[in-house]
PDB file of N, H, CA, C and O in Angstrom:
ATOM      1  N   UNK A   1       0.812  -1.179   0.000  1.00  0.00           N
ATOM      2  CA  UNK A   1       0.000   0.000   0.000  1.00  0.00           C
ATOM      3  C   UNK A   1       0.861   1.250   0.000  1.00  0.00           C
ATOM      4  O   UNK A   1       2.084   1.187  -0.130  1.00  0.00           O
ATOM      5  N   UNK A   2       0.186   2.402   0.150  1.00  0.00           N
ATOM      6  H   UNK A   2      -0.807   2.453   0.255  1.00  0.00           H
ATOM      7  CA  UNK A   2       1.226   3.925   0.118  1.00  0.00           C
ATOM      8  C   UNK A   2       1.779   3.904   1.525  1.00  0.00           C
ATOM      9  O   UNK A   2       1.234   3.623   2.592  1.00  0.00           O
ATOM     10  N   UNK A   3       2.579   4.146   1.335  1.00  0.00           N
ATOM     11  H   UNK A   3       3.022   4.374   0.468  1.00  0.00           H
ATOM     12  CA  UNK A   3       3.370   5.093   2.881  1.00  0.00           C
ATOM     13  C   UNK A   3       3.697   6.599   2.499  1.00  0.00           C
ATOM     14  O   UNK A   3       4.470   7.183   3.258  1.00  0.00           O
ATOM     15  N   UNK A   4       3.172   7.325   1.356  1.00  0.00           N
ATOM     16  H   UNK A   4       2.543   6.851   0.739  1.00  0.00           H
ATOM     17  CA  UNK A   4       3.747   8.223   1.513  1.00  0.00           C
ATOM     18  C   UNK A   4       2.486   9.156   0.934  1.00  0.00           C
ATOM     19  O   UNK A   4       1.595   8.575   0.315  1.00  0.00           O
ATOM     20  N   UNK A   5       2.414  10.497   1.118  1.00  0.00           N
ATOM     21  H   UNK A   5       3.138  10.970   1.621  1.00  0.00           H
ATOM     22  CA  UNK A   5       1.286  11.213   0.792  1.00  0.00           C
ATOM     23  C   UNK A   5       1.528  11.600  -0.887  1.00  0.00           C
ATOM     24  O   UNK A   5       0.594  11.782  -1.668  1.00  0.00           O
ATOM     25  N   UNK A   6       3.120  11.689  -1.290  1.00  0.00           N
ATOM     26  H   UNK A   6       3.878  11.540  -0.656  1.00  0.00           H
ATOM     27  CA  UNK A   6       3.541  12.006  -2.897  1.00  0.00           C
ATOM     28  C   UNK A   6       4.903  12.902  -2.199  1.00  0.00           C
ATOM     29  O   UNK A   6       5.262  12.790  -1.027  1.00  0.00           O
ATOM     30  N   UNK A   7       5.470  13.702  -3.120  1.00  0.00           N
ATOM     31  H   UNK A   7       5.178  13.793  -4.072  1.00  0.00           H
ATOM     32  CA  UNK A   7       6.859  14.318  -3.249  1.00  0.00           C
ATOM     33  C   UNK A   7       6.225  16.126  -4.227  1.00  0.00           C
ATOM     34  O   UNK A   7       5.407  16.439  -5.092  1.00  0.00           O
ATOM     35  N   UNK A   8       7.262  16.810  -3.345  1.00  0.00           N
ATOM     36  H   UNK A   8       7.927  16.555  -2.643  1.00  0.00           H
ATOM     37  CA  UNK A   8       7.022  18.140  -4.570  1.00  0.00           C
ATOM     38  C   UNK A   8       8.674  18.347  -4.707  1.00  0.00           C
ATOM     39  O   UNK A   8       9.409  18.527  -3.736  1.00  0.00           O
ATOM     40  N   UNK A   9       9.010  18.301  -5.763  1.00  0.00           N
ATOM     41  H   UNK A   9       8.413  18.155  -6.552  1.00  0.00           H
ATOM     42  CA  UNK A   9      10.355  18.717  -6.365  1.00  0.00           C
ATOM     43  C   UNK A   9       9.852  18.994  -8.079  1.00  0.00           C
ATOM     44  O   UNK A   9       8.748  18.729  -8.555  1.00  0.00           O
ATOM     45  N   UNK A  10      11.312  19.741  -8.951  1.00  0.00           N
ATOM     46  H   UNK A  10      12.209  19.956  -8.565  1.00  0.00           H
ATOM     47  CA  UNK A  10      11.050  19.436  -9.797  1.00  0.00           C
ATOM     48  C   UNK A  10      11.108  18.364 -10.427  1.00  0.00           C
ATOM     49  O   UNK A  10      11.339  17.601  -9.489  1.00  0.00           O
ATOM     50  N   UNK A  11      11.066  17.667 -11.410  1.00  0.00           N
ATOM     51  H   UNK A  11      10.878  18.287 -12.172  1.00  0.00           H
ATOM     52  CA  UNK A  11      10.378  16.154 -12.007  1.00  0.00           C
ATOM     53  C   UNK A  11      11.599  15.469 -12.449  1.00  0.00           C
ATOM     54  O   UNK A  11      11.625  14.268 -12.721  1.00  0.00           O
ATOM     55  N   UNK A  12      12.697  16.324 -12.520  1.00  0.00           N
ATOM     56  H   UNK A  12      12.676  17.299 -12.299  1.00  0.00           H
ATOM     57  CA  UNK A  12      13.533  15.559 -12.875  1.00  0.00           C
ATOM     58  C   UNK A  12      14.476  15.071 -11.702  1.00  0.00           C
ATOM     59  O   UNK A  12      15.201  14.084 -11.833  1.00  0.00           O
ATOM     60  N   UNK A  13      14.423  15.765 -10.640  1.00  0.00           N
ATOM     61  H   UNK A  13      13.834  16.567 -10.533  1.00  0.00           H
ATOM     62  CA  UNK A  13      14.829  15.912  -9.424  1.00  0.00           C
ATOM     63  C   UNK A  13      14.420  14.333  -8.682  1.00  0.00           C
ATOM     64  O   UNK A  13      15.139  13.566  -8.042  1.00  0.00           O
ATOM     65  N   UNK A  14      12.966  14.229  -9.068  1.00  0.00           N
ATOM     66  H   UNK A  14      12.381  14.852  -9.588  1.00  0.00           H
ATOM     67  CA  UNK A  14      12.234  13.121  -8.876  1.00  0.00           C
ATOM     68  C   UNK A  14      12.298  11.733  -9.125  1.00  0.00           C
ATOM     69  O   UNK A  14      12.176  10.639  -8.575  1.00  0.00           O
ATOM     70  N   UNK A  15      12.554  12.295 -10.241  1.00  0.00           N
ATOM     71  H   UNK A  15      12.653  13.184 -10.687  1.00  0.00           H
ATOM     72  CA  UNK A  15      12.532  10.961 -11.738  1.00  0.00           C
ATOM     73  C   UNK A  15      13.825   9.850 -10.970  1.00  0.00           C
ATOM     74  O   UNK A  15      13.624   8.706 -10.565  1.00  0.00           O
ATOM     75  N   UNK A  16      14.844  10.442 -10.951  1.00  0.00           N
ATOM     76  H   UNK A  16      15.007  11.372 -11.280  1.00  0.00           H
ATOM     77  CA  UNK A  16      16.288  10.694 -10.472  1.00  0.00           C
ATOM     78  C   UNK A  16      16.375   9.857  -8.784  1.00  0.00           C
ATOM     79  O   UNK A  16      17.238   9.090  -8.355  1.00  0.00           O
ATOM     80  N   UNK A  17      15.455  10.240  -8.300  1.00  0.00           N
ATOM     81  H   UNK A  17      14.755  10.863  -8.648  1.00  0.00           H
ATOM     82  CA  UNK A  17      15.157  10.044  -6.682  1.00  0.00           C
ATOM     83  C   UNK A  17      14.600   8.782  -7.007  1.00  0.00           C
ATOM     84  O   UNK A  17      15.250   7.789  -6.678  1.00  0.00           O
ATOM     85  N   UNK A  18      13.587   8.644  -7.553  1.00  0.00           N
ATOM     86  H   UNK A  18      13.059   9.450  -7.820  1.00  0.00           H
ATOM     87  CA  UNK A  18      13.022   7.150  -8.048  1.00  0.00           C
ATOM     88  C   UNK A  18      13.112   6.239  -8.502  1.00  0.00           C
ATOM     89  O   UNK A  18      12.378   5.252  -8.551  1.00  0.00           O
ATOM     90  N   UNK A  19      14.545   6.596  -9.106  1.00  0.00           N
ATOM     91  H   UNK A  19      15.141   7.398  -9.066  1.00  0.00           H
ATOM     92  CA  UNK A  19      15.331   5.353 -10.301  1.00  0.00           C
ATOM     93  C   UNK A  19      14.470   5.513 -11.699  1.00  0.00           C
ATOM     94  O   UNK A  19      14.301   4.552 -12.449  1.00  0.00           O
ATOM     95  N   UNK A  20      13.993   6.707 -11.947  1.00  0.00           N
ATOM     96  H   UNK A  20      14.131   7.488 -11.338  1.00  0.00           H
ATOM     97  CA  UNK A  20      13.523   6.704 -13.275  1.00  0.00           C
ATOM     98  C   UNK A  20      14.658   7.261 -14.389  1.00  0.00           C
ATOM     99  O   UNK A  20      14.473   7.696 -15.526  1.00  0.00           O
ATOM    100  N   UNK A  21      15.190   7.183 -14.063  1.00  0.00           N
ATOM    101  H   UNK A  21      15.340   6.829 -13.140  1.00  0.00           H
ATOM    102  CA  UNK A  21      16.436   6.969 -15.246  1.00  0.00           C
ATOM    103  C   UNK A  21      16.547   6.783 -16.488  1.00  0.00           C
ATOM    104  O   UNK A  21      15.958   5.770 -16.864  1.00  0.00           O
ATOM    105  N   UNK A  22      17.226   7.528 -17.518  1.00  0.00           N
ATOM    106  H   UNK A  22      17.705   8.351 -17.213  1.00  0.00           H
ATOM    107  CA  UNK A  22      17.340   6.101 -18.309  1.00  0.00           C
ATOM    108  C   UNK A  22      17.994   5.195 -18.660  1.00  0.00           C
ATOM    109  O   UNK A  22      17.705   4.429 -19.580  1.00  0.00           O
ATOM    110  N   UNK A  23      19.444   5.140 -17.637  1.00  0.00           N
ATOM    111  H   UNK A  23      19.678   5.762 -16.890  1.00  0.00           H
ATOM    112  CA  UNK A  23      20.277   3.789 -17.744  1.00  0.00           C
ATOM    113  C   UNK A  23      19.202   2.740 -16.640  1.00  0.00           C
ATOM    114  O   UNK A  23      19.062   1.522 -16.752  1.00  0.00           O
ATOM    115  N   UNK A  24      18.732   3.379 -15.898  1.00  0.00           N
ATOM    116  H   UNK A  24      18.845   4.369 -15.807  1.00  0.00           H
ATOM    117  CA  UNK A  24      18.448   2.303 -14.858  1.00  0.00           C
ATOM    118  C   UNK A  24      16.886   1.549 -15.936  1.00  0.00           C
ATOM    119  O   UNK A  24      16.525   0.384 -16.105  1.00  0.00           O
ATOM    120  N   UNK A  25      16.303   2.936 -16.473  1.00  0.00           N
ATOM    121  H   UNK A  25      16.596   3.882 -16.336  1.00  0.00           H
ATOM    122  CA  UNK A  25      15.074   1.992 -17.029  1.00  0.00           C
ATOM    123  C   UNK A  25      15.449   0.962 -18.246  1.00  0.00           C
ATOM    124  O   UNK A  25      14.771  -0.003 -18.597  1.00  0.00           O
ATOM    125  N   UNK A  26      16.602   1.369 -18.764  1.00  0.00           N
ATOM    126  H   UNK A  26      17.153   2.153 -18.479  1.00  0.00           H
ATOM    127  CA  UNK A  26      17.089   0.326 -19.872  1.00  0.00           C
ATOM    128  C   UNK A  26      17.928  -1.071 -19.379  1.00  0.00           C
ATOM    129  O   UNK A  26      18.268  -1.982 -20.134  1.00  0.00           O
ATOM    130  N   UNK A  27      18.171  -1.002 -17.924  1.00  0.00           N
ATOM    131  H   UNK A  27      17.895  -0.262 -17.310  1.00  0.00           H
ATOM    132  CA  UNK A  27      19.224  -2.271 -17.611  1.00  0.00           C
ATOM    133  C   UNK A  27      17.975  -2.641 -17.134  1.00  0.00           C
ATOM    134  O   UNK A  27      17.740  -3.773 -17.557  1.00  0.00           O
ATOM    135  N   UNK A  28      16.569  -1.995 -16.085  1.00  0.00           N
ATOM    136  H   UNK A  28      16.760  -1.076 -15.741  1.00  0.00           H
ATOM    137  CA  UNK A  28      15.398  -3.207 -16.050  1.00  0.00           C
ATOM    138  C   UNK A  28      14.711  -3.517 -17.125  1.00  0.00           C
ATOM    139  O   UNK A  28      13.684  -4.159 -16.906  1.00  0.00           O
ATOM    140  N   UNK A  29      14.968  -3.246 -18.287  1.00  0.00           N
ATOM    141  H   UNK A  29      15.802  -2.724 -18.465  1.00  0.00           H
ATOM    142  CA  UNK A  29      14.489  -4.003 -19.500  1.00  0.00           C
ATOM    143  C   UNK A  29      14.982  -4.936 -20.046  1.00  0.00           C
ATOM    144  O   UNK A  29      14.449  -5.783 -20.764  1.00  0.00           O
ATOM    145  N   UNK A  30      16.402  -4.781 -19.615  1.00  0.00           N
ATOM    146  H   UNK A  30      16.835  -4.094 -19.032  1.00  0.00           H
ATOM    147  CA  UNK A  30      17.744  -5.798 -20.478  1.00  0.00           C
ATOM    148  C   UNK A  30      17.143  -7.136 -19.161  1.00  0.00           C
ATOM    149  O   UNK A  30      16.581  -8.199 -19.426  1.00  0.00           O
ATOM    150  N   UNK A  31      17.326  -6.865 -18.467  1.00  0.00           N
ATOM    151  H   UNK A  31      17.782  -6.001 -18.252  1.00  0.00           H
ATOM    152  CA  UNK A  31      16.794  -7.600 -17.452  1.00  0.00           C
ATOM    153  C   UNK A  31      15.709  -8.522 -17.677  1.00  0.00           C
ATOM    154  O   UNK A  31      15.628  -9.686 -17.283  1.00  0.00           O
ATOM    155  N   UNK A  32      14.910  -7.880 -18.339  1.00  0.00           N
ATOM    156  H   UNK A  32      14.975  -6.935 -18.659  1.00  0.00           H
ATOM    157  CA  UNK A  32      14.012  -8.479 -18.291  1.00  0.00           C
ATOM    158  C   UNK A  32      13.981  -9.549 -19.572  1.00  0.00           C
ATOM    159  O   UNK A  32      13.346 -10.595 -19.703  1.00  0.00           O
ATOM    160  N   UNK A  33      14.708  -9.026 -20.267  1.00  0.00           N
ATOM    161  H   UNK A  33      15.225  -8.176 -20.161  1.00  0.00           H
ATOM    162  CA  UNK A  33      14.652  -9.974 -22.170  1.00  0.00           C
ATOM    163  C   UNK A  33      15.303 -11.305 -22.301  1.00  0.00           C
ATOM    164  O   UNK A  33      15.295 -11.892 -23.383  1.00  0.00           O
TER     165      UNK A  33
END
């Protein structure tokens, strides 16, 4: 479930904080193939 109410930063600040990446989103894809 949530533990958290959300985040205010800017989005990339975020993205970054979250592992939204895009080395990280391309090695959990390689990952996944």
């Amino acid at each position: 479930g949530m533990t958290t109410f959300g985040e205010s930063a800017p989005a990339e600040q975020l993205f970054e904080e979250f592992g939204f990446t895009v080395d990280n989103v391309v090695a959990k894809a390689k990952a996944l193939l």
